[in-house]
C-alpha positions as a printed NumPy array, in Angstrom:
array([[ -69.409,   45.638,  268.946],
       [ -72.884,   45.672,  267.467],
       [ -74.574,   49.129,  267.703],
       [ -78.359,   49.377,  267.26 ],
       [ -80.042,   50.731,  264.427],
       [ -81.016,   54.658,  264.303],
       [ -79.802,   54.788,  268.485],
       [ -82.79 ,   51.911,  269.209],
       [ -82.642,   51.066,  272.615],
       [ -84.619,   48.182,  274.226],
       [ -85.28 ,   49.017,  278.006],
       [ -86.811,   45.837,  278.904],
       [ -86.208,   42.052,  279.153],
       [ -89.024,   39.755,  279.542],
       [ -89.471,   35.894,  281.138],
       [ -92.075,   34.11 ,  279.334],
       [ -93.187,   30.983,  280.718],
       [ -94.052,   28.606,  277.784],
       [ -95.867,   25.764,  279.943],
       [ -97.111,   22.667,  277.907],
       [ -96.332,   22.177,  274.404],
       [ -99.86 ,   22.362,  273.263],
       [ -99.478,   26.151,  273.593],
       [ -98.387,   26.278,  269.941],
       [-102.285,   25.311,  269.295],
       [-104.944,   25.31 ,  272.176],
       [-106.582,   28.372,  271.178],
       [-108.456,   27.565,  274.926],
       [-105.112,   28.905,  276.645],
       [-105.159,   32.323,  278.296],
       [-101.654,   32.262,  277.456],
       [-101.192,   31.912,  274.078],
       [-103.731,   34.709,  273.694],
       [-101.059,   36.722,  275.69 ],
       [ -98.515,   35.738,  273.586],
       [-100.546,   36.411,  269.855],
       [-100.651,   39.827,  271.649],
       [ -97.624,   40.813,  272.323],
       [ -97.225,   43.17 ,  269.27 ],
       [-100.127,   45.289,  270.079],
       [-100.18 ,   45.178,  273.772],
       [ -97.173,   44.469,  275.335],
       [ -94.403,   45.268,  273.455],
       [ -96.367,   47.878,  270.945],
       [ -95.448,   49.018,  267.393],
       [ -94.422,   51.849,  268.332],
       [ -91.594,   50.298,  270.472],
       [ -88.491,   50.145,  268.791],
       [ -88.695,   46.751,  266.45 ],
       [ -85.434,   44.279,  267.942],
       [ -82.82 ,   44.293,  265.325],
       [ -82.398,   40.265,  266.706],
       [ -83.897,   38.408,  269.608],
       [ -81.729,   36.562,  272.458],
       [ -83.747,   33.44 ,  273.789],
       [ -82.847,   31.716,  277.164],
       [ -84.54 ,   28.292,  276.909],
       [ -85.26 ,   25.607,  279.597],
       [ -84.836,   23.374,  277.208],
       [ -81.283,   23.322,  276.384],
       [ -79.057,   22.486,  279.111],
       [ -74.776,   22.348,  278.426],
       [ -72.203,   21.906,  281.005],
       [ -70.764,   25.264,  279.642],
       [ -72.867,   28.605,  278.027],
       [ -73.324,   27.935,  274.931],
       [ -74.984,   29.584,  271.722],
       [ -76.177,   28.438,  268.609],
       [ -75.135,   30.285,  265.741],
       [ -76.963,   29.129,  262.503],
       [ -76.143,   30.984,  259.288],
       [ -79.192,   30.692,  257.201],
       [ -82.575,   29.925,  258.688],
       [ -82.903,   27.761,  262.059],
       [ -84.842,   24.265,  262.422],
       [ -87.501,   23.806,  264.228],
       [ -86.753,   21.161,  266.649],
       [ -90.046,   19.239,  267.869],
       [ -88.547,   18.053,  271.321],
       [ -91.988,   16.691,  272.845],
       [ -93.649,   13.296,  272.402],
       [ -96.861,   11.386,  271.935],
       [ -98.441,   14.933,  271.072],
       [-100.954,   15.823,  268.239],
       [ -99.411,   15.56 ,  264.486],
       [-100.206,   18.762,  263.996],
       [ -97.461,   20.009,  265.943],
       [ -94.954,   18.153,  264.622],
       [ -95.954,   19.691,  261.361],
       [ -95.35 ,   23.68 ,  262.58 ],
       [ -92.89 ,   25.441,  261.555],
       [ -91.255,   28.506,  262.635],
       [ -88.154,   29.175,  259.839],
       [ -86.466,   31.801,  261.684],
       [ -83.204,   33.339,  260.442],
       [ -80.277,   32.531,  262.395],
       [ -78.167,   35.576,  264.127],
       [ -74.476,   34.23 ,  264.208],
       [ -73.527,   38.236,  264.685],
       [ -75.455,   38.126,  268.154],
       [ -73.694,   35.034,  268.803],
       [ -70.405,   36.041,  268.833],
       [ -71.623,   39.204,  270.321],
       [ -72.727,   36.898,  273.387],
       [ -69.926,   34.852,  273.368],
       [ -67.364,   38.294,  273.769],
       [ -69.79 ,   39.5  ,  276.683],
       [ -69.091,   36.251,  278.804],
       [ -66.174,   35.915,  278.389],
       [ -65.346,   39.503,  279.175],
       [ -67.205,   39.247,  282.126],
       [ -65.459,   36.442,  283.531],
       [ -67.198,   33.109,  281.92 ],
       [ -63.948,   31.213,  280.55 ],
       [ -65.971,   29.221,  278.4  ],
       [ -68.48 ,   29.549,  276.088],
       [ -69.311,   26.958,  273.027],
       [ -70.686,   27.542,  270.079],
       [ -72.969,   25.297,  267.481],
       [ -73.441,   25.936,  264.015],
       [ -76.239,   23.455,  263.117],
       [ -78.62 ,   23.39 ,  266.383],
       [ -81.877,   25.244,  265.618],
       [ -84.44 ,   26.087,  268.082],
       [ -86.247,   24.258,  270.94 ],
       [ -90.186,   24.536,  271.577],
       [ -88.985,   26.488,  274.47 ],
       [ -88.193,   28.888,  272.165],
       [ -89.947,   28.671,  268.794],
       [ -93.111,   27.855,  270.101],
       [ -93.704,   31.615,  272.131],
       [ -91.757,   33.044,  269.32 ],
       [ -94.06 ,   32.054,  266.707],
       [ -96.847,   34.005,  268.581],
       [ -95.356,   36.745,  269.478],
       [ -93.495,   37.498,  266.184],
       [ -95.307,   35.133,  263.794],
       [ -93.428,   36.993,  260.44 ],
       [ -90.431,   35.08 ,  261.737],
       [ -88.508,   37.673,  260.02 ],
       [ -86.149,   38.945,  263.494],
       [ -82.915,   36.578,  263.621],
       [ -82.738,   34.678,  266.891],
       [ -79.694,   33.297,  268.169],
       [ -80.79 ,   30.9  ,  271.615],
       [ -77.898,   30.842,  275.086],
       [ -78.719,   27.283,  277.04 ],
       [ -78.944,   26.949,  280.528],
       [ -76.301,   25.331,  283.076],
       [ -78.199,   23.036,  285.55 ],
       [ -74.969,   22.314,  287.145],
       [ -74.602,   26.211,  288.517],
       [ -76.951,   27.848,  290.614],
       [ -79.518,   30.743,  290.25 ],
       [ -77.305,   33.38 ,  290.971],
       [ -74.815,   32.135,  288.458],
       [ -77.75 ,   32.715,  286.015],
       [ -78.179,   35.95 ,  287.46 ],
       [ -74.774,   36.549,  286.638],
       [ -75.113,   35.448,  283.328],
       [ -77.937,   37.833,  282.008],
       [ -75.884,   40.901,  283.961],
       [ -73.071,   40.407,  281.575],
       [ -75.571,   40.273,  278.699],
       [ -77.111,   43.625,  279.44 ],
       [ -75.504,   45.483,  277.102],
       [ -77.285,   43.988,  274.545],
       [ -80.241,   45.847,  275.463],
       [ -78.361,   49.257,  273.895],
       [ -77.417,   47.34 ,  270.535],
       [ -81.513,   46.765,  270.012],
       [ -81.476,   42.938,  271.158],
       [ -84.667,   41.798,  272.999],
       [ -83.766,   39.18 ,  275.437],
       [ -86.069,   36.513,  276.277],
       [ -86.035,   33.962,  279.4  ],
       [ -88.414,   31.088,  278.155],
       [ -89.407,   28.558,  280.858],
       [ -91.966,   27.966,  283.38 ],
       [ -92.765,   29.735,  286.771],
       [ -94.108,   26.547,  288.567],
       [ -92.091,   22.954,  286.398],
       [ -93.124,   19.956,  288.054],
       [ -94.565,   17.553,  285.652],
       [ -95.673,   14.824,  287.996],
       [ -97.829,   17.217,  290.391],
       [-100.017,   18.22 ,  286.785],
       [-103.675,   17.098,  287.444],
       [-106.36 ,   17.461,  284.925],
       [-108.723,   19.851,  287.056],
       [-108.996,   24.046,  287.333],
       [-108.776,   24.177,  291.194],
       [-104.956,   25.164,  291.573],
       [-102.838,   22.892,  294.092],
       [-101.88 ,   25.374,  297.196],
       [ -97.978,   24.918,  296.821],
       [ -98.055,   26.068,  293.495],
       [-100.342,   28.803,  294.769],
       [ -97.405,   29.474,  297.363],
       [ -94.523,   29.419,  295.8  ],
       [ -96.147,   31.392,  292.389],
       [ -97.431,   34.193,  294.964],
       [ -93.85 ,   33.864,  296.81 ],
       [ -92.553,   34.894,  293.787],
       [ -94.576,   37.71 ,  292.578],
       [ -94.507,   39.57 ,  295.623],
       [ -90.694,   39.361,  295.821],
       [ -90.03 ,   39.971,  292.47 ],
       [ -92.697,   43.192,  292.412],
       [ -90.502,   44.235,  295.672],
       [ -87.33 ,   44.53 ,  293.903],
       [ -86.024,   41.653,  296.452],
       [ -83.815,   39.838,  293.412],
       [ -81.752,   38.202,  296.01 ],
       [ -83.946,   36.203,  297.346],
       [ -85.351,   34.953,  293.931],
       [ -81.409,   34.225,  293.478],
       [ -81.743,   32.332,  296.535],
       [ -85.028,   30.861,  296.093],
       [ -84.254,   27.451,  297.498],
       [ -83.865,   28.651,  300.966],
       [ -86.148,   31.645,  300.817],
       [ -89.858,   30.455,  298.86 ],
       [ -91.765,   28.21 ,  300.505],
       [ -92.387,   24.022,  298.434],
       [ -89.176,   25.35 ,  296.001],
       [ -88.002,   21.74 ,  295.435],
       [ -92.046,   21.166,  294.69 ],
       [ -92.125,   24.115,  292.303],
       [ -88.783,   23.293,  290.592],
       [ -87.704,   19.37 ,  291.347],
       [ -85.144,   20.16 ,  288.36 ],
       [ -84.131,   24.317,  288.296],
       [ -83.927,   24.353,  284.077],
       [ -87.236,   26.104,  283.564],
       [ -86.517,   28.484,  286.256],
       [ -83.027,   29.802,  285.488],
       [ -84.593,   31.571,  282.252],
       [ -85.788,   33.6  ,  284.921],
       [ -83.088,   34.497,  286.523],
       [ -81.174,   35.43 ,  282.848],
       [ -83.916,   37.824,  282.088],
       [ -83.749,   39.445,  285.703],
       [ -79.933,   39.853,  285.759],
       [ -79.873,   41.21 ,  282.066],
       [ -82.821,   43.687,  283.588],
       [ -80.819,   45.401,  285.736],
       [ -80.243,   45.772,  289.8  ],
       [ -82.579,   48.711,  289.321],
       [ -85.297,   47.418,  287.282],
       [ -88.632,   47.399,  288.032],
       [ -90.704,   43.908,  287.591],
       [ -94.136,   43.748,  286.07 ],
       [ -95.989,   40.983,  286.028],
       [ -97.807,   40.84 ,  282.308],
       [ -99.362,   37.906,  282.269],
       [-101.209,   35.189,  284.599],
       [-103.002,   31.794,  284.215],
       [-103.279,   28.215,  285.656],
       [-102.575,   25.601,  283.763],
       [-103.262,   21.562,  284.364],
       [-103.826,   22.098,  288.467],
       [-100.346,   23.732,  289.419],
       [ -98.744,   25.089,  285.681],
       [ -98.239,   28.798,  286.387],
       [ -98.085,   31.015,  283.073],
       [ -97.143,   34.05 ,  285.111],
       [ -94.997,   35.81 ,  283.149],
       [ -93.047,   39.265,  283.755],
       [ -91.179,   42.17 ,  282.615],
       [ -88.374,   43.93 ,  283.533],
       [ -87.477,   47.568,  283.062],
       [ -84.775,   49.962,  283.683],
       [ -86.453,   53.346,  285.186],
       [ -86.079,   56.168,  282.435]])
């Protein structure tokens, strides 16, 4: 079992959504000002500093749970096309954290999940590197990333991040990284916001600030234009990781919210145990 350093605790888990690529360098974006901030504002010095960071990407999808567990420093995988050079030339050389991997890998599979994979080469997704490099830009916290299952449902994912709460007591900050509103073929070039992304982002906020977790669980019957919102549920299960790895009891917080592209909602939250 990993213990955290000097007792640290980390009471929260956070869902970040990530939204376009260009993130990593539109300095025009609410969000990544959000993000440069995290340090200072939301997650302060004087919190205790994660001895490694679990990241829940929408960008890796397996059949079965799987971590990557890279000894040495992780690559940065540029897994978005026809954008400017200049992303493809960022780099974010985290070190690996094959500990938290296993570590992961034991919690699933003590709490039920009969498989869980492992890879020893993958690095890291723009889903995660690209927030990551904001928030902790000294890329000097190992991160070990858990993919998503688009095959299961939310409350599978749910599931998931309750058997990976423990992790909170050994000093691990876990991460969801996707996208509150994902559909790529409603984005429109314009700053008026489409009313079902309005909806459905609203939908969510009020139930999530209500404690009602099963309904975000069972979003597809319960928010209103949820195939709209999420044609394809991989930037949305993040979500769901993050709130099940939060707790029953937690509280949500909503830190963060923008528009992006007509209907691209950055709304991001914590969640936190009640001391």
């Amino acid at each position: 079992m990993m213990m955290a350093m000097n007792g640290m605790k980390i009471p929260e888990t956070f869902y970040i959504s990530h939204g376009s690529p260009t993130l990593s360098i539109d300095e025009t974006m609410p969000a990544r000002h959000f993000l440069q901030s995290f340090q200072q504002k939301v997650y302060p010095h004087d919190a205790p500093r994660p001895s490694s960071i679990l990241v829940i990407s929408g960008h890796w999808e397996t059949d079965y749970p799987t971590v990557n567990a890279v000894d040495g420093r992780c690559e940065t995988i540029y897994d978005f096309y026809n954008f400017p050079k200049s992303m493809y030339q960022l780099k974010y050389p985290v070190p690996g954290a094959p500990k938290l991997a296993n570590r992961v890998k034991e919690l699933l599979k003590s709490s039920g999940f009969k498989r869980v994979d492992e890879d020893k080469k993958r690095g890291l997704d723009h889903g995660a590197w690209v927030p990551l490099m904001l928030m902790y830009p000294e890329a000097d916290i190992p991160v070990c990333q858990l993919s998503v299952q688009t095959n299961k449902d939310a409350t599978y994912h749910y599931n998931l991040g309750k058997a990976l709460a423990p992790l909170k007591d050994e000093g691990v900050l876990i991460v969801g990284s996707g996208a509150t509103t994902h559909n790529l073929r409603m984005l429109r070039n314009t700053t008026s916001v489409q009313p079902w992304a309005q909806e459905f982002d609203t939908w969510l906020k009020e139930a999530l600030l209500d404690g009602r977790y099963e309904d975000v669980n069972n979003y597809k019957e319960k928010a209103p234009h949820a195939t709209v919102a999420h044609p394809h549920p991989d930037h949305f299960y993040p979500l769901h990781v993050a709130m099940g790895a939060g707790g029953a009891n937690s509280k949500a917080e909503l830190i963060h919210h923008s528009w992006g592209l007509s209907s691209l909602s950055y709304a991001s939250y914590k969640f936190t145990v009640p001391a």
